[in-house]
N, C-alpha and C positions, 0 to 999 in steps of 0.2 A: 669278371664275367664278360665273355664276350657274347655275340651276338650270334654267333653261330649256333646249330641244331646239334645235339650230339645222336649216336648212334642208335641211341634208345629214343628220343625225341622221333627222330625222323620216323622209324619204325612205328612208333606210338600213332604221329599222323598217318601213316602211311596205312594202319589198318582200321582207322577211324572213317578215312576214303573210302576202302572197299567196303565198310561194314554200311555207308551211307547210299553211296552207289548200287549194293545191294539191296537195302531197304526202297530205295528209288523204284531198280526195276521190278520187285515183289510187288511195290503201289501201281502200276504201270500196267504190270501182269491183270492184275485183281479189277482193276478198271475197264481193260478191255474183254476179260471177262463178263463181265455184270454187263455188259453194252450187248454182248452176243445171247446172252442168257434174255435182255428185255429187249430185244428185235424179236424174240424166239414165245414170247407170251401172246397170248391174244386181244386184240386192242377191244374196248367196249363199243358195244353200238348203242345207239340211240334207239327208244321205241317205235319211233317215227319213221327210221330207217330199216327197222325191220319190218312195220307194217308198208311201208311203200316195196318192200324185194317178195314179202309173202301174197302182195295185190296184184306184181310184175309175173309171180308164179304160178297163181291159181288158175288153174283153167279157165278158158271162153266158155263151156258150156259143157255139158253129159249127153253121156250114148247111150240110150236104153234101149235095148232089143224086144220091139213087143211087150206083150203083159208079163214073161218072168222079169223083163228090166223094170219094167213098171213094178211089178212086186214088190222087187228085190230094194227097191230106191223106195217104198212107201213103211217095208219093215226094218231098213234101215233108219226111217224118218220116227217110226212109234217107238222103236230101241233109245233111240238120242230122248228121244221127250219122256218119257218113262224114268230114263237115268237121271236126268236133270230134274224134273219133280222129285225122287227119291232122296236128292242131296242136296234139302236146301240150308241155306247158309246159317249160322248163328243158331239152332234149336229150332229156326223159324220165328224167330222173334219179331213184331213190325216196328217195334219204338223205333223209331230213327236215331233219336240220340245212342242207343245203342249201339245200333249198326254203324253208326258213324264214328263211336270209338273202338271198334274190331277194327275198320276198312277204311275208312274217309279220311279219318286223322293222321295218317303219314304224310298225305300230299296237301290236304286242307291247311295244315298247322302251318308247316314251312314255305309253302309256297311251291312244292316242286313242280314244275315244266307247266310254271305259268298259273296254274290251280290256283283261284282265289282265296286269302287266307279265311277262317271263320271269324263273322261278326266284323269283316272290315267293309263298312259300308260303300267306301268311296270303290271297290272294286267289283263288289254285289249291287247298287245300284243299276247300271245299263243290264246287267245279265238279268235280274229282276223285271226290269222296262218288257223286258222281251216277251214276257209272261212262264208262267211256272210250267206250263204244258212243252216249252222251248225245253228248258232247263229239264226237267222228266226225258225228254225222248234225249237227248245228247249224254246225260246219266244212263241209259238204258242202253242206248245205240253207242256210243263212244262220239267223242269230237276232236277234230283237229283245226286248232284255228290260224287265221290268217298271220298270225302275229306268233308261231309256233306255239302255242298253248296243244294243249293233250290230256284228255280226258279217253282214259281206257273204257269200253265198253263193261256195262255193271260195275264200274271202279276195279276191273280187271279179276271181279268173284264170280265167274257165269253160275252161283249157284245161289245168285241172289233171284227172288221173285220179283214179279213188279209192284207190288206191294212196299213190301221192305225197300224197293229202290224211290217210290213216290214218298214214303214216307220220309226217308234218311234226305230227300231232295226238302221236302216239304219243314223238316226241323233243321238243316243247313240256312236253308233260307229266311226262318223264323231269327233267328241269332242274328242275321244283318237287317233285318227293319228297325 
């Protein structure tokens, strides 16, 4: 036996090269693919940065023409409050603990964007300190705080009542004393 390759040998490597070679650039292909395909998606935003571009957008102020703009901005104002009474949240139900497992419980449980967890004292204390009427209007109104925390206004249900929102505030807060 010598040490040399014979005819079939060389052939055998020779198309094990091309077959690897081509699996190379198929991987290669498929790579810079999937690279053009996720430039080409759209990145997520943050709620924070949506509400800071739709604060950037809304207008300085309204034009009303006389009494039909006056009208027309007072029948627009009893249409919104009309709709919003008509659609309220849960059946209408005030138990908070209820409300709070429909609505509160995704962001209470885990902690997302900052939301104190339920019945964790050490981070319901100071918000507590503040009094419950603090806590009611930032549930109600929405908060953004210094340390990025974010609380959507109504827990992000405008079609909760204020009712249901003292209440679901008022049994959040019972679970941390």
């Amino acid at each position: 036996m010598s040490g040399s390759m014979t005819k079939s040998d060389r052939a055998t490597v020779r198309q094990l090269t091309l077959f690897i070679c081509g699996l190379l650039a198929l991987t290669l292909a498929l790579i810079f693919l999937a690279m053009a395909i996720y430039k080409r998606q759209p990145r997520e935003t943050s709620p924070v940065q949506q509400a800071q571009v739709a604060e950037r957008l809304a207008p300085a102020g309204a034009v009303y023409a006389g009494n039909t703009g006056r009208a027309a901005m007072q029948a627009a104002a009893e249409a919104a409050t009309k709709a919003t009474a008509s659609q309220v949240a849960y059946g209408g139900t005030t138990d908070g603990k209820t409300i709070y497992g429909h609505l509160c419980t995704s962001c209470h449980t885990a902690g997302i964007a900052g939301a104190p967890k339920l019945g964790d004292k050490a981070m319901w204390s100071p918000r507590i300190a503040q009094g419950i009427d603090i806590l009611i209007k930032h549930a109600t109104e929405g908060y953004h705080g210094p340390d990025g925390n974010f609380m959507p206004a109504k827990g992000g249900n405008p079609a909760l009542n204020d009712e249901q929102i003292k209440n679901a505030v008022r049994w959040i807060v019972d679970q941390a004393k």
